[in-house]
C-alpha positions as CSV (number, residue, x, y, z in Angstrom):
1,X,0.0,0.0,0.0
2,X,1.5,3.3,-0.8
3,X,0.8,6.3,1.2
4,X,1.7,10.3,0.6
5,X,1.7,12.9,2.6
6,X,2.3,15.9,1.9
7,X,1.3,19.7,2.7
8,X,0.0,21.8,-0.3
9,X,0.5,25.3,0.6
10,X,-2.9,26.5,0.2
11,X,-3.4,29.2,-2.3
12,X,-0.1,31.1,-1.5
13,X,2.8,31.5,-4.4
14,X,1.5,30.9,-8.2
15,X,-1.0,27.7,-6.9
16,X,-3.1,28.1,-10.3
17,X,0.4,26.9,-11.9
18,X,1.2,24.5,-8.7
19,X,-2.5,23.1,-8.8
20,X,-1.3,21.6,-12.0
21,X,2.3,20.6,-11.0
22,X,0.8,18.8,-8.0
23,X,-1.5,16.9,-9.9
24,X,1.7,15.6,-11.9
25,X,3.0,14.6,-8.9
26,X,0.6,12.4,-7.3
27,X,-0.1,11.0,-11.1
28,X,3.2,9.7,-11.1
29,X,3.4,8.7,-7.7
30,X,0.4,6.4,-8.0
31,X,-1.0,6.7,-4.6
32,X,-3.5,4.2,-2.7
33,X,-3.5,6.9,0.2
34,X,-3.0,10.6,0.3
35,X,-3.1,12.7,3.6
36,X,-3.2,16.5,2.3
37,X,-2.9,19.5,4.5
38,X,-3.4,22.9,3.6
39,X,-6.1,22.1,1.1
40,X,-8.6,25.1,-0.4
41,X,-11.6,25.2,-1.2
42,X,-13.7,28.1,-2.8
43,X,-16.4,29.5,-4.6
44,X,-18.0,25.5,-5.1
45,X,-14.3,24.4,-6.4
46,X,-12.7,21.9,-4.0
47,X,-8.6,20.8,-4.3
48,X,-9.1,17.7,-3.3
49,X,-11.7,16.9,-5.1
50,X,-10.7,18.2,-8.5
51,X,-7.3,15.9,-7.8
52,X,-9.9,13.0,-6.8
53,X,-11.2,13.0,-10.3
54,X,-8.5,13.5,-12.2
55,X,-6.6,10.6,-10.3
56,X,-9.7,8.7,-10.2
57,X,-9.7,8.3,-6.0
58,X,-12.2,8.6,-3.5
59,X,-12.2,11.5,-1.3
60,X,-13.2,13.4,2.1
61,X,-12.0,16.9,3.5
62,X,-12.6,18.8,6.3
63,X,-12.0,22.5,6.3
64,X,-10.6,25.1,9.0
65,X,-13.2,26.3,11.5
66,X,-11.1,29.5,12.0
67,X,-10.1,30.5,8.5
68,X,-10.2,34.0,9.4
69,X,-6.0,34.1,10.6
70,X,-4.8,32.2,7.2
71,X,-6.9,34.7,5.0
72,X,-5.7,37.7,6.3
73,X,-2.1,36.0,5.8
74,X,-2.3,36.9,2.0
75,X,-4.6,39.6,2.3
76,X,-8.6,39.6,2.2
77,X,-10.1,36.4,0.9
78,X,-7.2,35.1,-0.2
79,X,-8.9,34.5,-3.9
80,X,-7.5,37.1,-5.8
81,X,-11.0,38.7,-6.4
82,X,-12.1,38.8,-2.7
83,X,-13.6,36.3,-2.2
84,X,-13.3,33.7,0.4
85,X,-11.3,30.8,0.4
86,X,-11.2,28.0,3.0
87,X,-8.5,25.5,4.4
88,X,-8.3,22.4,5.5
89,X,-7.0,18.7,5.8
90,X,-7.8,16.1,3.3
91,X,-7.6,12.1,2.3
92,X,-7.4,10.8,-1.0
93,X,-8.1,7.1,-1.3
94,X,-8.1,4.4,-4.0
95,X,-10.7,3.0,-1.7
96,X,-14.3,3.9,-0.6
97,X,-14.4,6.1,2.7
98,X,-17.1,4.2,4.9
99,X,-16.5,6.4,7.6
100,X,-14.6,9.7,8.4
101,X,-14.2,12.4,11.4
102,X,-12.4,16.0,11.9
103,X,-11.5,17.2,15.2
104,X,-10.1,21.1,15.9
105,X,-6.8,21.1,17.6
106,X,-6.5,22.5,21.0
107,X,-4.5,26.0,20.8
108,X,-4.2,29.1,22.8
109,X,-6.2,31.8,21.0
110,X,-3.6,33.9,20.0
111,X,-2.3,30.6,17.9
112,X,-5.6,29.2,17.3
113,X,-6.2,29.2,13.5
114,X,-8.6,26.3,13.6
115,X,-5.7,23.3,12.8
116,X,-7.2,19.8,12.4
117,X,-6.9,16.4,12.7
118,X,-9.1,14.3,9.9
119,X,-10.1,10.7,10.2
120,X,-10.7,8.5,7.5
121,X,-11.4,4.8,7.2
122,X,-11.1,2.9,4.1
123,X,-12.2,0.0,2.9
124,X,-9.0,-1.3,1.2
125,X,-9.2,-5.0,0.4
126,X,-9.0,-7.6,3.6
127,X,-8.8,-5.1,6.2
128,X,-10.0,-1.7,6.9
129,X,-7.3,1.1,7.2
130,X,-7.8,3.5,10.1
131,X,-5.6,6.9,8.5
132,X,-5.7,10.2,9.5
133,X,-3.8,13.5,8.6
134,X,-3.1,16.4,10.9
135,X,-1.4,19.5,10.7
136,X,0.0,21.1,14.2
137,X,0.9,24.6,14.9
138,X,3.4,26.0,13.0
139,X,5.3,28.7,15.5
140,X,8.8,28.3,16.2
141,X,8.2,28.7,19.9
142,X,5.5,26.4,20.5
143,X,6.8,23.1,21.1
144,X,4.3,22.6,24.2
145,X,1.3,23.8,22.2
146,X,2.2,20.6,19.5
147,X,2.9,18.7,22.8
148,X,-0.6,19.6,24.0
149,X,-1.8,18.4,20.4
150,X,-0.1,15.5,19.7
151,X,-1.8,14.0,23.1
152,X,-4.8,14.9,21.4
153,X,-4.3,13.8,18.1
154,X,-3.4,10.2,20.1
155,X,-6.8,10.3,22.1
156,X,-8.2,11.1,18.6
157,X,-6.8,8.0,17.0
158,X,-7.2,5.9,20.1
159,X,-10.9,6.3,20.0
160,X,-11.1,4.9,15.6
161,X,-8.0,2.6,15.7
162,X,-10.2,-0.1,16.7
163,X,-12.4,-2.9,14.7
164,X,-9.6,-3.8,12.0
165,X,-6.0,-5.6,12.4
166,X,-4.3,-3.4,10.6
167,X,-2.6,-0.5,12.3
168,X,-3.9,3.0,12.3
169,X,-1.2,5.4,9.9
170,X,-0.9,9.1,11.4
171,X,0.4,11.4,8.3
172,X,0.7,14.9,8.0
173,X,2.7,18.0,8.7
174,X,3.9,18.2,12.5
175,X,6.3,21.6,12.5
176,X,8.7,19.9,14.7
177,X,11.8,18.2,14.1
178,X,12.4,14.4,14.3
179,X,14.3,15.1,17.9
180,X,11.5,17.1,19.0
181,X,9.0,16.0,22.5
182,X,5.9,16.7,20.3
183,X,7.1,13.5,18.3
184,X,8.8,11.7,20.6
185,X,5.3,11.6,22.2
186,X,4.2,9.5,19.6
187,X,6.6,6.7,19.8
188,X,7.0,4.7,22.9
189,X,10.7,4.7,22.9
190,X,12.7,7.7,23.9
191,X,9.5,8.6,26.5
192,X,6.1,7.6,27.4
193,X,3.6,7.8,24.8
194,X,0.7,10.4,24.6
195,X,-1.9,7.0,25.3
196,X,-0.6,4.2,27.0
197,X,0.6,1.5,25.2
198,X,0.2,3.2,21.7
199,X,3.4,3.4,19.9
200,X,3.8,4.5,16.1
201,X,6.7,4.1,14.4
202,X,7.8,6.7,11.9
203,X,8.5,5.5,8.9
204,X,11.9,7.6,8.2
205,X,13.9,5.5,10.7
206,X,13.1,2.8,7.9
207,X,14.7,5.0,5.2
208,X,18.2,4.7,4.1
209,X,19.9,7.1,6.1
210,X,22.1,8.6,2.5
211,X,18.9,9.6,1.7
212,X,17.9,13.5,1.4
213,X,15.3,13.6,4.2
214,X,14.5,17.6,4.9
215,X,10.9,17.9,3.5
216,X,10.9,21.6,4.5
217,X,14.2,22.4,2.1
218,X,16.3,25.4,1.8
219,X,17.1,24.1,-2.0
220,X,13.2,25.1,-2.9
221,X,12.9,28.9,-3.3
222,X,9.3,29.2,-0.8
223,X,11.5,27.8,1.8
224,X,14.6,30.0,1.1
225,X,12.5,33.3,1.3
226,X,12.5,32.8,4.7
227,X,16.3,32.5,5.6
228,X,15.4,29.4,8.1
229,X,17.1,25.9,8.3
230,X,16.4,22.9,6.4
231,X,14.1,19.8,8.4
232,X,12.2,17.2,8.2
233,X,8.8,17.9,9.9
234,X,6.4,15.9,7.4
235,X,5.6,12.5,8.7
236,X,4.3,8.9,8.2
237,X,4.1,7.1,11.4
238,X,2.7,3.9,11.7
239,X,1.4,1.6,15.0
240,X,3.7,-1.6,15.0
241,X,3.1,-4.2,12.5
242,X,1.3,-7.6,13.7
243,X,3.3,-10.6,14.3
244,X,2.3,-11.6,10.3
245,X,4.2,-7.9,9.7
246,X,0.7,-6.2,8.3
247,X,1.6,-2.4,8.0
248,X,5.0,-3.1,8.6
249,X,6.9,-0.2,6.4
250,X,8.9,-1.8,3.2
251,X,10.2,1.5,1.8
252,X,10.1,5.4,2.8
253,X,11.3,8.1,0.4
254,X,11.0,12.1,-0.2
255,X,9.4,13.4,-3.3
256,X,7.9,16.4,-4.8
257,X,11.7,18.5,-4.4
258,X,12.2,19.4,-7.5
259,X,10.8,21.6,-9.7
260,X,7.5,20.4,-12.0
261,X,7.6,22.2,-15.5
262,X,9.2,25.2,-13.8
263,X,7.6,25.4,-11.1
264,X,8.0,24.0,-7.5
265,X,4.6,22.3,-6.7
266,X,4.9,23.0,-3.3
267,X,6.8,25.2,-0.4
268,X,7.1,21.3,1.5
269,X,8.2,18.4,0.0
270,X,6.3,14.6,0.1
271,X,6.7,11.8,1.6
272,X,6.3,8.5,0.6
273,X,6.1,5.2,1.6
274,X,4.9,1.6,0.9
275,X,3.3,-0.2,3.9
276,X,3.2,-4.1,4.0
277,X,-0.7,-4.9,3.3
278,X,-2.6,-8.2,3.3
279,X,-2.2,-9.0,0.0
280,X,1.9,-8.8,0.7
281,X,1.6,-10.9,3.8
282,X,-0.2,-13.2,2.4
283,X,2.6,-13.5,-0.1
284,X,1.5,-12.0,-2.9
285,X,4.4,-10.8,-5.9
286,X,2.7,-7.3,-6.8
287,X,1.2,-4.1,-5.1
288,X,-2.1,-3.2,-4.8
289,X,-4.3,-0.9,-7.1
């Protein structure tokens, strides 16, 4: 099963031009699963739904219910002609949705610009997948508000992981470095996790370490603008594989850090990965799709 995630940058930059270099992307990427952040919507047009048709997926969003903070960020609507234009987390699936959930993230009003975690569970073949994507606060100086967060992200997933063997996958982009407490919360093994006895594995420690890993990269000119360090803060993390090795990650990679036709699709860069599914522990040669 191959999952993407990967944060679209709203409508800042050229995004008529990026809408169509992203869409290249995730056509050549081939995706079963896609967890999206920072996806618009406006005036009846949906992102993730105009990529859901042209890749052929199924698809659930959930906008921003604080939009206000991201739209004064580019001035007025942020449409170009005033009008207004919403934000928000989506999934991409080559399977039906049979059941999906958004929760606002917890956030001190003068941070609150109504983040979210989005659940979604699919109906891929021999076991449903629990997935969800989140995106956390992004200001430098608040590590403890992603901390506060993440434990709720973990309560979120807790409460939908259930009902299915295969282990719930947590995508999306965290702010915070690999190194960080917010996700070191996650995993079990350098402190207690957020909900006892829920430990996710991210899906980079799998990767081979030559491998460029920053998916917020100095090298692409929206990062550059803003004179900061190169990181990775874009995540897979997956709960540990059953004893047959279901979900158990086979490969992780970076894409989407180039240039597309000219233009960069994106200010953050993708990540990719193939998880183990059924079909592969059952023994079968070829992925699914």
């Amino acid at each position: 099963m191959r999952v993407v995630t990967w944060n679209l940058w709203w409508r800042f930059g050229p995004w008529e031009a990026r809408q169509k270099a992203i869409l290249s992307v995730l056509r050549e990427l081939r995706p079963d699963v896609v967890g999206l952040q920072e996806v618009w919507a406006c005036d009846g047009e949906n992102l993730a739904a105009w990529l859901a048709g042209e890749l052929g997926l199924h698809w659930t969003w959930a906008p921003s219910e604080a939009p206000e903070r991201w739209q004064r960020r580019i001035g007025g609507g942020g449409g170009g002609g005033g009008e207004r234009v919403d934000v928000g987390n989506a999934v991409l699936s080559r399977w039906p949705v049979v059941e999906s959930e958004a929760v606002r993230l917890p956030a001190p009003e003068e941070l609150d610009d109504g983040r979210l975690a989005l659940y979604a569970r699919l109906a891929a073949p021999g076991h449903h997948v629990p997935f969800f994507t989140t995106h956390l606060t992004s200001a430098p100086h608040a590590s403890a508000v992603r901390c506060q967060q993440v434990r709720f992200l973990a309560e979120f997933v807790a409460r939908h992981r259930d009902g299915t063997d295969f282990p719930p996958v947590v995508t999306g982009d965290f702010n915070a470095w690999p190194d960080s407490d917010e996700i070191r919360l996650l995993g079990g093994y350098r402190t207690a996790p957020a909900v006892p006895g829920q430990v996710f594995m991210d899906a980079w420690e799998l990767a081979d370490p030559a491998a460029p890993s920053a998916t917020w990269d100095a090298a692409n000119p929206y990062v550059a603008a803003g004179f900061g360090p190169s990181a990775r803060i874009d995540y897979i993390h997956v709960g540990l594989p059953w004893p047959d090795g279901l979900g158990h990650v086979r490969t992780v990679r970076r894409a989407a850090d180039q240039p597309v036709g000219g233009v960069w699709p994106s200010d953050h860069a993708a990540v990719v990965a193939e998880l183990e599914s059924s079909a592969f522990a059952a023994g079968a040669a070829g992925r699914l799709g």
